[in-house]
PALOTOR-409148 format. One record per residue: residue in three letters; x, y, z of N, C-alpha, C in turn. Coordinates in pm, whole numbers, padded with zeros to 5 digits, always signed. Layout:
<recs>
ALAXYZXYZXYZ...
</recs>
This chain:
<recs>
UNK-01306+07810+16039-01356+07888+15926-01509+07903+15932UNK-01581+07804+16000-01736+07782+16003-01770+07898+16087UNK-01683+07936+16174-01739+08008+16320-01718+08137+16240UNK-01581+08154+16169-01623+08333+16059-01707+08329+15987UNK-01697+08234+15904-01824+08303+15814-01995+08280+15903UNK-02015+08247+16009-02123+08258+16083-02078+08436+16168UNK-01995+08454+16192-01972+08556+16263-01995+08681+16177UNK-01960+08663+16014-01957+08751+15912-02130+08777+15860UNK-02183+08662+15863-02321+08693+15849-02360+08739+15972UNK-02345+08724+16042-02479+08796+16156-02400+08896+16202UNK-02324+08955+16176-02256+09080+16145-02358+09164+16057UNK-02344+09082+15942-02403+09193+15827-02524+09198+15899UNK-02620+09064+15908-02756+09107+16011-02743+09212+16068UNK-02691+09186+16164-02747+09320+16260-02719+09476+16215UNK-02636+09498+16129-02552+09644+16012-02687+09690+15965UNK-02731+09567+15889-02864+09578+15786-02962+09643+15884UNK-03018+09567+16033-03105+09608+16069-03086+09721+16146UNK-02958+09760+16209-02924+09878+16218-02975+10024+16156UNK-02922+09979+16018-02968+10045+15908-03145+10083+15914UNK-03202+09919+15896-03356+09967+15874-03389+10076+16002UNK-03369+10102+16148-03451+10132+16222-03353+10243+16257UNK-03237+10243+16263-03145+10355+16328-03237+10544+16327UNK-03338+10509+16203-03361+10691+16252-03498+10703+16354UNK-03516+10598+16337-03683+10595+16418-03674+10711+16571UNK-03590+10630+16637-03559+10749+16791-03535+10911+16721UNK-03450+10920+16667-03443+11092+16598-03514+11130+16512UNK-03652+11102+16485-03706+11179+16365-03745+11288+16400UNK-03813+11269+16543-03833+11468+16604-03696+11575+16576UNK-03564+11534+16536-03455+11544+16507-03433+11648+16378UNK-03517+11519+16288-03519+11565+16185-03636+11659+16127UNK-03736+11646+16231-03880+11734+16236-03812+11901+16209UNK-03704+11884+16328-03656+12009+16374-03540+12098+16255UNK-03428+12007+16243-03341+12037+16134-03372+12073+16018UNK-03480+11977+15951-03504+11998+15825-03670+12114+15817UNK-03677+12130+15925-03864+12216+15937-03937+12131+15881UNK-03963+12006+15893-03989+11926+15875-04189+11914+15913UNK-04276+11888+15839-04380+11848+15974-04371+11675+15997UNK-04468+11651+16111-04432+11534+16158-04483+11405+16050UNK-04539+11431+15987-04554+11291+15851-04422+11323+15777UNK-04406+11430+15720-04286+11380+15638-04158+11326+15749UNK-04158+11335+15856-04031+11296+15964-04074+11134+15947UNK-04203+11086+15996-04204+10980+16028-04210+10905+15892UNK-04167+10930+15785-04160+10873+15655-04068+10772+15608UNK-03961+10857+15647-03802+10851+15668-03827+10663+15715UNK-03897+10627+15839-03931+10433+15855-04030+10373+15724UNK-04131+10479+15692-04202+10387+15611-04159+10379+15475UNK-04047+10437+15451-04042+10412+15290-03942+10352+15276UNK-03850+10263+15399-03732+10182+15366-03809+10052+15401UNK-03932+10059+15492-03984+09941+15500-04066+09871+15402UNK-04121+09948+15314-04246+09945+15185-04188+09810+15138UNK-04073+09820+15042-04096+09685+14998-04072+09587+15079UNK-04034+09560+15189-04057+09428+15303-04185+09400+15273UNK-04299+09456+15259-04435+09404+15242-04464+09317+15146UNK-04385+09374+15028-04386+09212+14901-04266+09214+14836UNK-04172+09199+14895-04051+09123+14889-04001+08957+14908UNK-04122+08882+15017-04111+08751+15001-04182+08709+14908UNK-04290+08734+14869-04355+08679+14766-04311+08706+14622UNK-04251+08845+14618-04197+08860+14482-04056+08902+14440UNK-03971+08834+14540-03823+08906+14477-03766+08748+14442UNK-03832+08662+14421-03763+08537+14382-03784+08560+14237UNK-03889+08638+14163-03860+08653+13988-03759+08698+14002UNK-03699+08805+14090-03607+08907+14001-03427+08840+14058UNK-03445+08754+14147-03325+08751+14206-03228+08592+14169UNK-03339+08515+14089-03306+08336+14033-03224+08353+14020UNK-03163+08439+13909-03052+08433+13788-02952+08486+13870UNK-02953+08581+13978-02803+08631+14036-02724+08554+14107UNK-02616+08540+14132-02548+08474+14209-02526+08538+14406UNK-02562+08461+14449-02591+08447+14578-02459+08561+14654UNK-02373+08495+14619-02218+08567+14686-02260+08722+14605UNK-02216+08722+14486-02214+08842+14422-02336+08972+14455UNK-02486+08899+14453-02557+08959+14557-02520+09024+14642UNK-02527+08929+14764-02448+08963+14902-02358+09071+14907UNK-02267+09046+14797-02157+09145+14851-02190+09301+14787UNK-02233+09294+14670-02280+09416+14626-02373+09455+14660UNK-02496+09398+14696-02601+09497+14852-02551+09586+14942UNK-02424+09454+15037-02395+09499+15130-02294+09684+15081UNK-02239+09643+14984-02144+09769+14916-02222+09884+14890UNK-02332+09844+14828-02435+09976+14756-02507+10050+14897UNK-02532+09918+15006-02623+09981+15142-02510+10099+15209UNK-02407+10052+15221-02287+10115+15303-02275+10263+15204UNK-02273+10269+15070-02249+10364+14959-02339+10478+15041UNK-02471+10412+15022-02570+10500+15081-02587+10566+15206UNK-02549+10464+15285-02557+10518+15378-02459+10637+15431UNK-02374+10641+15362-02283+10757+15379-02354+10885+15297UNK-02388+10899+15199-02435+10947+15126-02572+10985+15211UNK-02633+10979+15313-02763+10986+15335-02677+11055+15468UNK-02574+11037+15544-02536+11122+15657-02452+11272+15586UNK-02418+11243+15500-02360+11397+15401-02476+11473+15353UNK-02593+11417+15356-02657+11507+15232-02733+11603+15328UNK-02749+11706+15303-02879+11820+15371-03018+11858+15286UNK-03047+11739+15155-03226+11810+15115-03257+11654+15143UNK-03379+11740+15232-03496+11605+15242-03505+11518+15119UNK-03560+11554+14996-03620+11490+14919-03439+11355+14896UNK-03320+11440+14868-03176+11305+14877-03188+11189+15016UNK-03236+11268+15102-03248+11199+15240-03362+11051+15196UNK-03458+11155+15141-03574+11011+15194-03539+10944+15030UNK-03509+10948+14956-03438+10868+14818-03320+10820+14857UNK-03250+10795+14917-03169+10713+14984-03242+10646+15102UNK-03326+10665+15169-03381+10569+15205-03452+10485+15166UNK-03516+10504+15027-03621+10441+14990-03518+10307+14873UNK-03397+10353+14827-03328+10293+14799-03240+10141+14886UNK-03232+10206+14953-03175+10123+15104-03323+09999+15068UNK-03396+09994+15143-03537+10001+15178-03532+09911+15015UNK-03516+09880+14915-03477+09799+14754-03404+09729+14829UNK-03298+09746+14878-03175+09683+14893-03186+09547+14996UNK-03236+09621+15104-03236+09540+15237-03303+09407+15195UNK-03441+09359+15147-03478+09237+15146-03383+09112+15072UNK-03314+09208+14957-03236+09066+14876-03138+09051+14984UNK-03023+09127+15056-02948+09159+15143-03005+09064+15250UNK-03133+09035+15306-03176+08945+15420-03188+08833+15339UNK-03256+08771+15234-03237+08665+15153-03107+08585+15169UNK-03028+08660+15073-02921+08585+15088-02879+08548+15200UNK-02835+08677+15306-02766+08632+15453-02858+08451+15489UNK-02958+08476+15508-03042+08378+15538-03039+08257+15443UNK-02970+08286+15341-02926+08148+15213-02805+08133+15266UNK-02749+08167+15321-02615+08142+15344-02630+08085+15499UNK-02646+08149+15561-02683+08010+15694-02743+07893+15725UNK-02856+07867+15600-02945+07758+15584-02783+07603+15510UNK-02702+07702+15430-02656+07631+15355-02528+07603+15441UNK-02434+07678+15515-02355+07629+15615-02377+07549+15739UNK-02515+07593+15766-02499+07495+15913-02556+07270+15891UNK-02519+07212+15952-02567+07119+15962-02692+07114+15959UNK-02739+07010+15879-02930+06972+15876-02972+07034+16043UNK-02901+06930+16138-02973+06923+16245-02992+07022+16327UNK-02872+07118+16263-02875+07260+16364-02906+07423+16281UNK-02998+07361+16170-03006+07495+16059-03159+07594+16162UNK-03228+07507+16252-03321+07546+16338-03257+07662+16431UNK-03203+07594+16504-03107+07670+16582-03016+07767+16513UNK-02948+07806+16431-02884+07860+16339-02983+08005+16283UNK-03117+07929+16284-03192+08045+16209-03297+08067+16293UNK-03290+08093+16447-03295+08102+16576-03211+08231+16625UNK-03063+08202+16596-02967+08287+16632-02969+08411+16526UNK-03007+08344+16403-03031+08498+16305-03135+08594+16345UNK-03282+08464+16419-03312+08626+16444-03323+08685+16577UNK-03252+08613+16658-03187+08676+16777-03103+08836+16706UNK-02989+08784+16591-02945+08918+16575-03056+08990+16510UNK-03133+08984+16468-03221+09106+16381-03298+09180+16516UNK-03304+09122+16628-03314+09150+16737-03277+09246+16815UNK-03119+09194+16821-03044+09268+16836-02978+09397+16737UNK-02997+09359+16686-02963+09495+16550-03084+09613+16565UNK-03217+09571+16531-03324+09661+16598-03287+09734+16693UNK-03251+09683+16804-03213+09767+16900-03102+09835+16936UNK-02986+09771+16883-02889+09881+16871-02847+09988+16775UNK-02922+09966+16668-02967+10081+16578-03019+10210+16641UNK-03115+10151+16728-03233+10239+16782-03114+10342+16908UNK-03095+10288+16969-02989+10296+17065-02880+10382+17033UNK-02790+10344+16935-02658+10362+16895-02689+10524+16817UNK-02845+10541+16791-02838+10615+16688-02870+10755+16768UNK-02968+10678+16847-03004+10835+16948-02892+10903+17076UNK-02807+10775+17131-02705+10805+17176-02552+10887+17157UNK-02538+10848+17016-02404+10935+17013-02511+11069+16866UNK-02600+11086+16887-02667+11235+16803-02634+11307+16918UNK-02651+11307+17035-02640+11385+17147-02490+11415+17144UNK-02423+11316+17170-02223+11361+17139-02206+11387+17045UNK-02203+11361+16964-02152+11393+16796-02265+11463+16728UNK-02331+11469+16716-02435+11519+16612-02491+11384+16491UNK-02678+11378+16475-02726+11246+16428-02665+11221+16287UNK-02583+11278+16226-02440+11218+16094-02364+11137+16168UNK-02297+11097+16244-02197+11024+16323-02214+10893+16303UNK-02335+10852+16344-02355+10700+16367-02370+10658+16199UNK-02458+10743+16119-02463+10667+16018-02288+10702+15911UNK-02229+10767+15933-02125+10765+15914-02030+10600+15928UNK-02034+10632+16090-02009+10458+16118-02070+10376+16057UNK-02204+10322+16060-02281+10287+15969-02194+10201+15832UNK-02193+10346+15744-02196+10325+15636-01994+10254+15599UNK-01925+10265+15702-01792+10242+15680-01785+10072+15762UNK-01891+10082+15820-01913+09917+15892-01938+09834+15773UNK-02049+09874+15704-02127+09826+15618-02040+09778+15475UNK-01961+09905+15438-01790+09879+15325-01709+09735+15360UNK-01660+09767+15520-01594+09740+15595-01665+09518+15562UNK-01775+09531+15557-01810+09408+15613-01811+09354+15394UNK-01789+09439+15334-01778+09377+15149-01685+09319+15165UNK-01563+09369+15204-01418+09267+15226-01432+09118+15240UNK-01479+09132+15431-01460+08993+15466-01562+08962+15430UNK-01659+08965+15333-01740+08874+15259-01687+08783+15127UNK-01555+08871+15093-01494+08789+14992-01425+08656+15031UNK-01440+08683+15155-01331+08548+15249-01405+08409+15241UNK-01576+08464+15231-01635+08309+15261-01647+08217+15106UNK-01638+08105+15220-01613+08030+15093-01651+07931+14989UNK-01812+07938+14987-01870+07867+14881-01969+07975+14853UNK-02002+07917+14715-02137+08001+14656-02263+07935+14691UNK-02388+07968+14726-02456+07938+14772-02588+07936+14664UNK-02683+07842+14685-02803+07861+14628-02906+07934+14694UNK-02987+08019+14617-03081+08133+14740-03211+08026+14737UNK-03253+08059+14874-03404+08010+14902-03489+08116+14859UNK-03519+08105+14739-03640+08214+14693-03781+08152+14710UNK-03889+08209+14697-04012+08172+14666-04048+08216+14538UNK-04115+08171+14463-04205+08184+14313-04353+08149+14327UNK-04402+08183+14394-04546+08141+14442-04624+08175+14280UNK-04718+08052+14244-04829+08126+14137-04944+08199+14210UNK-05054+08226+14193-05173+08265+14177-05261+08206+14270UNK-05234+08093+14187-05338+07957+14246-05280+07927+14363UNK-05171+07930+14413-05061+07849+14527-05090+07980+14610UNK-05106+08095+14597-05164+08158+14678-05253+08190+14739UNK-05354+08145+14654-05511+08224+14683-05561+08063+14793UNK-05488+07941+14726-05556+07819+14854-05483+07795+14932UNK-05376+07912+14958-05331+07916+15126-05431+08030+15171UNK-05480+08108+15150-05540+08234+15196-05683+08192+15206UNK-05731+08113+15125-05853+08047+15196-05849+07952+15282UNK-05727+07889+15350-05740+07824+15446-05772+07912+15555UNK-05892+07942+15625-05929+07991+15753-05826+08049+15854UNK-05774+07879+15894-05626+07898+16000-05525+07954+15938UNK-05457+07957+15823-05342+08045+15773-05439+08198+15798UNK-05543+08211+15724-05577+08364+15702-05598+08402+15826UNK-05605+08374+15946-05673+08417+16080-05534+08420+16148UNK-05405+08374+16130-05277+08415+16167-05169+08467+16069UNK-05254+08473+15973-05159+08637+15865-05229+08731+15924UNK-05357+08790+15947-05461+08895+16033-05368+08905+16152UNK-05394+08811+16235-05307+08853+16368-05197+08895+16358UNK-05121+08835+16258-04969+08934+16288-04962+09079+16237UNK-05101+09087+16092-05087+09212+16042-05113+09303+16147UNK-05233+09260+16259-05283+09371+16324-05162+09401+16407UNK-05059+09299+16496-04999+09293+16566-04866+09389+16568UNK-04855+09395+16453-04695+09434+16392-04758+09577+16339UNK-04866+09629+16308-04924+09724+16261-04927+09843+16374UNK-04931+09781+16530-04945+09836+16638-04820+09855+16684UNK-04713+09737+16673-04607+09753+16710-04547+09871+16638UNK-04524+09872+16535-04490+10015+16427-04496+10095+16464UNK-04699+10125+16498-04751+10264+16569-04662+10293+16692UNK-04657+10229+16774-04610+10269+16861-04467+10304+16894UNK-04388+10204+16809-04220+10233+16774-04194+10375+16683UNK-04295+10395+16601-04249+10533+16568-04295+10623+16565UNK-04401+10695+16668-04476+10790+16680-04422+10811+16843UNK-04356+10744+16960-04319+10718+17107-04228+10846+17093UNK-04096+10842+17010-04002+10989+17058-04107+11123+17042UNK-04188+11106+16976-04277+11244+16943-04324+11269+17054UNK-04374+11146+17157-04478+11174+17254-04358+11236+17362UNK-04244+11121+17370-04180+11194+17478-04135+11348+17501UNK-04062+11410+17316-04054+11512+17307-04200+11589+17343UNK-04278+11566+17359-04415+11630+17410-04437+11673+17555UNK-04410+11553+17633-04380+11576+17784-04280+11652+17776UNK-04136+11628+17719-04052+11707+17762-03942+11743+17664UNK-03960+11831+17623-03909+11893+17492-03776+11904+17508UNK-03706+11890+17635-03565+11903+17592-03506+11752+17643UNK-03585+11658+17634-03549+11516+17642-03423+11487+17545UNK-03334+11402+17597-03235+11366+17480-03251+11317+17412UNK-03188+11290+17266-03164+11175+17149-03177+11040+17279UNK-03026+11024+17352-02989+10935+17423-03121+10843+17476UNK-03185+10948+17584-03302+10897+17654-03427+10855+17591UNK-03434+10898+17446-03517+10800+17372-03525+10699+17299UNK-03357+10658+17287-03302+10579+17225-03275+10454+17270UNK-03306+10497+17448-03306+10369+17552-03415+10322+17615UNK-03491+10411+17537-03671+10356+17584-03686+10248+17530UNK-03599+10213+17357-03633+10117+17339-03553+09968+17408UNK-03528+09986+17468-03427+09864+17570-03504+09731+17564UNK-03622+09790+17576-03761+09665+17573-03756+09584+17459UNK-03717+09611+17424-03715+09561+17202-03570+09446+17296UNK-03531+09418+17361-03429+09303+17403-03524+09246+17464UNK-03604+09238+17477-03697+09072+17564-03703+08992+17467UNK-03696+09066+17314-03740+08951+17242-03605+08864+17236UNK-03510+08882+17283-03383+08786+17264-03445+08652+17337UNK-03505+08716+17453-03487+08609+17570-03648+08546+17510UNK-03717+08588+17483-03862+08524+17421-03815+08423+17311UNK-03754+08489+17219-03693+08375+17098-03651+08256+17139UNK-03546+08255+17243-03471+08162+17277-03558+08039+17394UNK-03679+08109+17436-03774+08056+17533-03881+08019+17454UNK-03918+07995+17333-04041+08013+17264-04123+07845+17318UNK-04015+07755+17260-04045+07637+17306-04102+07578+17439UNK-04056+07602+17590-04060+07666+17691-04201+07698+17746UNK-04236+07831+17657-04346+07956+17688-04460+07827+17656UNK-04435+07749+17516-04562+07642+17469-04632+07574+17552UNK-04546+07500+17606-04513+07393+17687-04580+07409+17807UNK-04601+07556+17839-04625+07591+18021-04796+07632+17975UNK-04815+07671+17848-04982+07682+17829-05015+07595+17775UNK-04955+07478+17694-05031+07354+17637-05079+07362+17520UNK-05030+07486+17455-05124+07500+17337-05071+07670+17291UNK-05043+07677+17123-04972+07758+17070-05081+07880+17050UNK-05213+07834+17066-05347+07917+17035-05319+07985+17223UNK-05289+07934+17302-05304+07989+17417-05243+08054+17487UNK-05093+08022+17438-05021+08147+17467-05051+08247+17389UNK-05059+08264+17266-05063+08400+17186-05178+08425+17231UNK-05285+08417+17291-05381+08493+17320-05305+08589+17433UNK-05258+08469+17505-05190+08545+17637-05074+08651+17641UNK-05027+08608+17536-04957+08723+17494-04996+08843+17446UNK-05086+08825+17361-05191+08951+17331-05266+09023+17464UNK-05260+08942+17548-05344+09039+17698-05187+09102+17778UNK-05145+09082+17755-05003+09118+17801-05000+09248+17723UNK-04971+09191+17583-04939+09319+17457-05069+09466+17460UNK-05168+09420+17524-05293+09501+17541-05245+09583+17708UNK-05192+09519+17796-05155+09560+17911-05040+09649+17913UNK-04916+09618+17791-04842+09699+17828-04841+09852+17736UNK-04964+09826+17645-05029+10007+17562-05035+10043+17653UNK-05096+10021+17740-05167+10077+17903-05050+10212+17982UNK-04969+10140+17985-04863+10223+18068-04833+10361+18014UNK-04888+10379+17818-04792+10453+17783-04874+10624+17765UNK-05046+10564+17826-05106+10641+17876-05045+10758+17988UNK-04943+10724+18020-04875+10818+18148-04783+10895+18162UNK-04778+10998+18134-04670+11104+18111-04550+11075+18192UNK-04507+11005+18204-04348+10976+18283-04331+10913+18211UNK-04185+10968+18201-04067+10889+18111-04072+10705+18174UNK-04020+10740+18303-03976+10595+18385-04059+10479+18358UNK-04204+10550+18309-04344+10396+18347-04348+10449+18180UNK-04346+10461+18059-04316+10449+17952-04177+10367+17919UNK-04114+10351+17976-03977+10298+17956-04008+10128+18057UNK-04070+10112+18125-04101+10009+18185-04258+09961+18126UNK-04301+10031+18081-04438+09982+17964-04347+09895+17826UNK-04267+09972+17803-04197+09923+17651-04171+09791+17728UNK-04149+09702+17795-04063+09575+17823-04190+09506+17864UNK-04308+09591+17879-04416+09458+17908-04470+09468+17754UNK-04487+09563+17694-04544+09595+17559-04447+09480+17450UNK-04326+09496+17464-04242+09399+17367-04295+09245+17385UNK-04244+09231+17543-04265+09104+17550-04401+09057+17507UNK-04535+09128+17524-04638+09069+17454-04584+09030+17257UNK-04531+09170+17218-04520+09141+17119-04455+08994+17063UNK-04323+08987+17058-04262+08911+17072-04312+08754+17104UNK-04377+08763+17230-04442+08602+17246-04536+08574+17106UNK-04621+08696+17045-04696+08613+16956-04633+08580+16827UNK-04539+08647+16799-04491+08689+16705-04397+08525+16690UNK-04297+08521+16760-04202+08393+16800-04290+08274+16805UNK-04423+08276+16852-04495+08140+16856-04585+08112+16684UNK-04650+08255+16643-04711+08239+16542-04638+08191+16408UNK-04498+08251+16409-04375+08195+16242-04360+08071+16283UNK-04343+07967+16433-04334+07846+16425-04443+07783+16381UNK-04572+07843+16456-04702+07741+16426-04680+07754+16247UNK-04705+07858+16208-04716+07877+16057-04636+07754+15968UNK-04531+07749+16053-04436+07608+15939-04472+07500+16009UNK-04529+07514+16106-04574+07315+16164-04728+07330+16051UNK-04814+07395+16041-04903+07403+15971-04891+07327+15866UNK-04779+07396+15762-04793+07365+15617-04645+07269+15607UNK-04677+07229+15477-04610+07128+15452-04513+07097+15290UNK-04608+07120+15191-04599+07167+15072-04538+07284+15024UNK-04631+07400+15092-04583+07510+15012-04526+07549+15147UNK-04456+07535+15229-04379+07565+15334-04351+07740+15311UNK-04254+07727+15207-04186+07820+15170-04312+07982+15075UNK-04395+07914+15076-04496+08006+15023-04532+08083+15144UNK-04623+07995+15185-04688+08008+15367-04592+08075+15445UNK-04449+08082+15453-04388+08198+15515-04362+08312+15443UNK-04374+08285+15330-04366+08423+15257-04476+08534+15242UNK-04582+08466+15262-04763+08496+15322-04712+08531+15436UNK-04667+08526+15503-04679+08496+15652-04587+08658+15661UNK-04457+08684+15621-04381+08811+15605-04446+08904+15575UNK-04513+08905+15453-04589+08991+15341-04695+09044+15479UNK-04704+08984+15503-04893+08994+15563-04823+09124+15721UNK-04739+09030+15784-04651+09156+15893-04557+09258+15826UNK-04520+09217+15694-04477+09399+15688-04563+09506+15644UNK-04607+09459+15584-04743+09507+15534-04834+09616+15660UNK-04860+09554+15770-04910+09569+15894-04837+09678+15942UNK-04700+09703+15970-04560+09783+16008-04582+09881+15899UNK-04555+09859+15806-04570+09963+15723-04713+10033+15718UNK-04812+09988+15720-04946+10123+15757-04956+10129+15882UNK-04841+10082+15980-04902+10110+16101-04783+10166+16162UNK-04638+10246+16065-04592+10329+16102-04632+10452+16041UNK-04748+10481+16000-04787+10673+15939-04935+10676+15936UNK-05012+10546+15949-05169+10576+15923-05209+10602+16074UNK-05164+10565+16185-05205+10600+16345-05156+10721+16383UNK-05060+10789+16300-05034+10916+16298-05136+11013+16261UNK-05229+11019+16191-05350+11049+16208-05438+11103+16310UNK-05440+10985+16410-05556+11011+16530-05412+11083+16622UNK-05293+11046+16613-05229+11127+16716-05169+11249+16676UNK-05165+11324+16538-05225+11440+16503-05338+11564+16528UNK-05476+11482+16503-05597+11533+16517-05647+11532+16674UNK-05618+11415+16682-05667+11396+16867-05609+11374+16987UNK-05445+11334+16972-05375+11344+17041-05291+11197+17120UNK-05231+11195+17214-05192+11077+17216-05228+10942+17286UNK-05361+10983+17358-05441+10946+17452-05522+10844+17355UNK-05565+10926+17262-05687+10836+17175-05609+10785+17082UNK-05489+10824+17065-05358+10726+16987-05369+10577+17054UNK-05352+10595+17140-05327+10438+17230-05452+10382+17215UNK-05560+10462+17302-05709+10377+17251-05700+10342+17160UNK-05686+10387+16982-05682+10309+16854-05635+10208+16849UNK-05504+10225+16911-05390+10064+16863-05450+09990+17007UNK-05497+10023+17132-05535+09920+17219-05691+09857+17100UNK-05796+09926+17081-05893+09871+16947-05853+09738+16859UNK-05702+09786+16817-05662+09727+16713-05606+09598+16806UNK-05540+09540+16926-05470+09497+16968-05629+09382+17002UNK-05739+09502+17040-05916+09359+17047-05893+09297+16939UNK-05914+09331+16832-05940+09306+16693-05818+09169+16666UNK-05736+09212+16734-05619+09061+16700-05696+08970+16825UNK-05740+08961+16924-05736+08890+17024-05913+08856+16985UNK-06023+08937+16937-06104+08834+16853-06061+08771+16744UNK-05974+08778+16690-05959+08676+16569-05851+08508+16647UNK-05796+08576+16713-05729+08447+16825-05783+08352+16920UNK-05928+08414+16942-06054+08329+16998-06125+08278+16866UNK-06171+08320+16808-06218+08311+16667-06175+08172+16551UNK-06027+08157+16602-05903+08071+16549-05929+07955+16646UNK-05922+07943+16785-05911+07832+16856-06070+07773+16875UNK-06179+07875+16803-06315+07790+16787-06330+07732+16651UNK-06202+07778+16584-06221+07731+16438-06136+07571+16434UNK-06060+07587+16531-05929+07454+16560-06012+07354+16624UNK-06080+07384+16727-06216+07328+16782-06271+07248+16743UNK-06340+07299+16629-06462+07238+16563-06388+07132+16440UNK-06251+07155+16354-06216+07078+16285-06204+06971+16325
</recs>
């Protein structure tokens, strides 16, 4: 029974994250269908992601009083509702209001899942357990991305979220199967419990790094089908949908994080190194071929990924007390980042094109890697 209801949550995981990213590869898609220009296309990511930005810090007022199961299952019901409802509809403005709804939905929807694995697995293996969750958010990212640009080409881009949304029904059922009610891990952070984590130097100098980090990652995850459709306008859904293939290193990074430490001696030293990596693989995407854009994405992830996987551990060896605050700082601060850094770099690759696109986010990628030198002279001197 332990192994379904583990199989039933990271099910819904990966549905959910399906959900968040599935239109990112087709928005030139929707540029086209709906006459769309390219900000309102690339919207369609930033307005299901918006509240991820303060959703850890503030959905523990609104969510105490609900019951964990009942949650769960009615998210998962209302996300699936929608999502059907968002592959039927033809006016933009129903389109992006069902996303922005979704986009409400998704954080209590990750809460719970994530209350519910903390509370099934054994003390000793809730690490590992919540390891494998975000192996699937991992994996869900990418087969969203994948699944979505692949069968738009066979079927037309309604299909998948069709599936989608009957997966998503499909998964309210066997949620009634599991079998305890659970208590949610919320945060309630005050004022004060916030503002003297944010003056700690070392917390604020690795909420910065991930904002810049994840701000770039964004840029580049959803402004990339535009560029390809640029080189080559009759590129497929399919073939942009497998550019993101790279977004799977982070399986193998997650599961290596410990590993990666170990071989630099120091959690300040890989993430730098990862950041010269993450700076190396913008580089590639300078180059009008599909093939060395599609082999840029797997050096570009893996930078990502290493800092990303090393910085949420350091963050909880850090703190101690407000554990549960300090990662909720720690979320806030990277979605936050994702979210202006899927439509504000759209800007320079508007006005100036996609060349000085990359220069910006390579800028932005210095700007994390002085604050990561900046951090290990600050670790230094304490």
């Amino acid at each position: 029974m332990k192994f379904f209801n583990l199989f039933v949550i990271y099910t819904c995981t990966i549905l959910t994250l399906c959900t968040l990213y599935a239109v990112q590869p087709i928005q030139p898609l929707f540029e086209q269908e709906f006459g769309l220009d390219r900000f309102q296309a690339i919207i369609f990511t930033t307005v299901i992601m918006f509240p991820l930005g303060f959703a850890p810090i503030f959905y523990g007022y609104f969510l105490e009083t609900l019951s964990s199961k009942i949650l769960l299952k009615s998210s998962v019901m209302i996300l699936g509702i929608l999502e059907l409802i968002f592959a039927t509809s033809d006016t933009y403005i129903i389109l992006l209001s069902v996303r922005a709804l979704q986009g409400l939905i998704i954080p209590a929807l990750l809460t719970s899942l994530m209350s519910y694995i903390a509370f099934i697995s054994p003390k000793d293996k809730v690490q590992q357990m919540i390891g494998s969750y975000i192996g699937a958010t991992i994996f869900g990212g990418f087969l969203g991305r994948f699944l979505s640009g692949y069968l738009s080409d066979l079927f037309g881009w309604r299909f998948f979220f069709v599936i989608l949304g009957i997966g998503l029904i499909g998964m309210f059922f066997l949620l009634n199967l599991l079998e305890k009610e659970v208590k949610l891990n919320i945060v309630k952070p005050s004022k004060k419990q916030i503002i003297m984590i944010l003056k700690d130097k070392v917390f604020l100098h690795v909420y910065l790094i991930m904002f810049t980090t994840f701000f770039v990652f964004q840029g580049v995850l959803n402004f990339i089908p535009f560029q390809l459709n640029n080189l080559n306008s009759d590129v497929s859904s399919a073939k942009i949908g497998l550019v993101y293939a790279g977004y799977i290193v982070g399986l193998i990074i997650s599961l290596n994080v410990l590993r990666i430490i170990r071989f630099f001696n120091s959690e300040i030293r890989a993430m730098i190194t990862g950041s010269f990596i993450y700076l190396l693989g913008l580089q590639f995407f300078h180059l009008a071929s599909y093939n060395v854009i599609f082999f840029g994405m797997f050096v570009f992830c893996a930078g990502m990924f290493i800092i990303h996987a090393i910085a949420s551990g350091y963050i909880n060896k850090l703190s101690h007390s407000n554990r549960a605050i300090a990662n909720g700082l720690y979320l806030s601060f990277y979605y936050s980042g994702g979210i202006i850094g899927s439509f504000l770099p759209g800007l320079v690759f508007e006005y100036f094109g996609w060349h000085y696109f990359v220069m910006t986010l390579s800028i932005i990628v210095l700007i994390s890697l002085f604050l990561l030198f900046n951090l290990q002279r600050i670790l230094k001197s304490s």
